[in-house]
C-alpha positions as CSV (number, residue, x, y, z in Angstrom):
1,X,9.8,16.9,2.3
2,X,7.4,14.6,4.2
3,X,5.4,14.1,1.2
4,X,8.7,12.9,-0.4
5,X,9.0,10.5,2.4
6,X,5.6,9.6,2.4
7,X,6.4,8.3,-1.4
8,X,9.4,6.0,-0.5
9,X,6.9,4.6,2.2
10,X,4.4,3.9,-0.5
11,X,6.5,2.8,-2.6
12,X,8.2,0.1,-0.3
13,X,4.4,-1.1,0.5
14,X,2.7,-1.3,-2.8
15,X,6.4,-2.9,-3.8
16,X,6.3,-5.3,-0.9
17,X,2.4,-6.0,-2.3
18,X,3.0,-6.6,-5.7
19,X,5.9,-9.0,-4.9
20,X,3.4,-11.1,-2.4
21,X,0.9,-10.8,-4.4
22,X,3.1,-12.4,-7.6
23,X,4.5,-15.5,-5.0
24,X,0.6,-16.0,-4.3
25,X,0.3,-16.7,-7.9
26,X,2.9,-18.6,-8.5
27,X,3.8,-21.0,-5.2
28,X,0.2,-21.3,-3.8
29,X,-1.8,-21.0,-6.7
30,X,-5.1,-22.9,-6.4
31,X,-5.3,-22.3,-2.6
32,X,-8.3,-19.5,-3.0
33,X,-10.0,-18.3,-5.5
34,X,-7.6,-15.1,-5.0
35,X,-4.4,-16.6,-6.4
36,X,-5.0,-17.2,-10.0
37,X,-3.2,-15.6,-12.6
38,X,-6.7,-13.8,-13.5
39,X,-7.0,-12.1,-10.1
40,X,-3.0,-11.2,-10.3
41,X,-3.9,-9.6,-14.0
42,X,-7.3,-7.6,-12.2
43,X,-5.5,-6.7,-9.3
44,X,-2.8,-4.5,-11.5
45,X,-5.3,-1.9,-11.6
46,X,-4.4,-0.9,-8.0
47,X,-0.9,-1.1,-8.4
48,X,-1.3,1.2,-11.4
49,X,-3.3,3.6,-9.2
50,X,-0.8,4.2,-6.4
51,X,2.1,3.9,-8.8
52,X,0.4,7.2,-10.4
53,X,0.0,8.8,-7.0
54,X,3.1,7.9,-5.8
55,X,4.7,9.4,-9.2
56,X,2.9,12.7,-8.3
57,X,3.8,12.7,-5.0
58,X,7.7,12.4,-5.9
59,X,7.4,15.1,-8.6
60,X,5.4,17.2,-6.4
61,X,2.3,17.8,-8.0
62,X,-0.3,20.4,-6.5
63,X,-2.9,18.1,-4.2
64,X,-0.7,14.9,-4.6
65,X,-0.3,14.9,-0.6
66,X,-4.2,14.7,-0.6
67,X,-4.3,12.2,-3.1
68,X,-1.8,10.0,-1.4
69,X,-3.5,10.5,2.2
70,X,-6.7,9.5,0.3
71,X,-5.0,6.6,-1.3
72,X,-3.1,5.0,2.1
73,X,-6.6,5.8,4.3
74,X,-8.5,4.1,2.0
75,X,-6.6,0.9,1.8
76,X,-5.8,1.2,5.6
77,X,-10.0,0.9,5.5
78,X,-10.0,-1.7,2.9
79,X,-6.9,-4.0,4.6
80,X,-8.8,-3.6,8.0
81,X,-12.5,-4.3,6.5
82,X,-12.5,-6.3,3.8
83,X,-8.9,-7.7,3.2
84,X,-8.4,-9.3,6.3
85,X,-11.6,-10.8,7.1
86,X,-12.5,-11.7,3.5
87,X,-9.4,-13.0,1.2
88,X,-6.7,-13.5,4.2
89,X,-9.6,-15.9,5.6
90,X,-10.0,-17.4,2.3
91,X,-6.6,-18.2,1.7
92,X,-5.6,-20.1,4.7
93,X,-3.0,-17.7,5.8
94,X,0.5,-19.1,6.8
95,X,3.2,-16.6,9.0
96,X,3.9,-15.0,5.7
97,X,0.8,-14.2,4.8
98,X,0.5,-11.9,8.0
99,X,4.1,-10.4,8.2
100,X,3.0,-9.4,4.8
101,X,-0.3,-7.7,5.6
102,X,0.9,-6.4,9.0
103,X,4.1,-4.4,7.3
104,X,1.6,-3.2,3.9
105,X,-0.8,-1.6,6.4
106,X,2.1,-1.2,8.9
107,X,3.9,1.0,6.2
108,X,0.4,3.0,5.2
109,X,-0.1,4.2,8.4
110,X,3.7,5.7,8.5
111,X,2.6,6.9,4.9
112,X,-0.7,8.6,6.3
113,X,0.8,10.0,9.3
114,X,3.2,11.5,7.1
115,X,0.8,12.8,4.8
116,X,-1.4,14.1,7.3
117,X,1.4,16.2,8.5
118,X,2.2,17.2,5.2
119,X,-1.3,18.5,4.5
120,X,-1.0,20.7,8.3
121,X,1.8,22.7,7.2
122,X,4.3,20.9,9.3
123,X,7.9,21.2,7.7
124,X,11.1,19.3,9.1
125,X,14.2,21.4,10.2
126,X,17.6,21.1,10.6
127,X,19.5,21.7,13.6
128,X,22.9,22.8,13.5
């Protein structure tokens, strides 16, 4: 079960992503070199990628929990890394910009702690 919750969690983050990413485009377009519509097209290929995890995970697929733990600590890595002091610095980041990237890697930590519990053995129970 906390791999299916792990799923909703990526799936509100990489959801949340794609939509900022998409406004980027379109209302600041021009800002940085990372808001053109041929940076939106290249960075697809990630949304792909977790969409395919997070389809495993949901359907329960054997080593889906390690594939999403792999997935939401490697862009944990990337956001702290690269992300933030690379492309946030280059597009002149407004409040938005950081509610943004604080509640994507916000939301893969819950997603990795999740996982990670998962991948233990650790089950939730009902009481009563």
């Amino acid at each position: 079960m906390l791999d299916i919750y792990a799923a909703w969690v990526l799936s509100v983050a990489f959801g949340l992503s794609v939509l900022y990413e998409t406004w980027r485009m379109l209302a600041r377009r021009g800002v940085s070199v990372h808001d053109t519509p041929t940076e939106w097209a290249k960075g697809l290929i990630i949304y792909v990628i977790a969409g395919g995890v997070i389809w495993a995970l949901f359907v329960g697929l054997p080593g889906a929990a390690w594939l999403g733990l792999l997935l939401s600590v490697g862009f944990i890595l990337v956001s702290t890394f690269y992300y933030n002091p690379v492309i946030m610095r280059d597009r002149r980041p407004e409040a938005v910009d950081w509610i943004e990237d604080i509640l994507f890697t916000g939301l893969l930590f819950i997603a990795a702690w999740l996982l990670a519990f998962h991948v233990m053995g650790f089950q939730i129970t009902r009481i009563g």
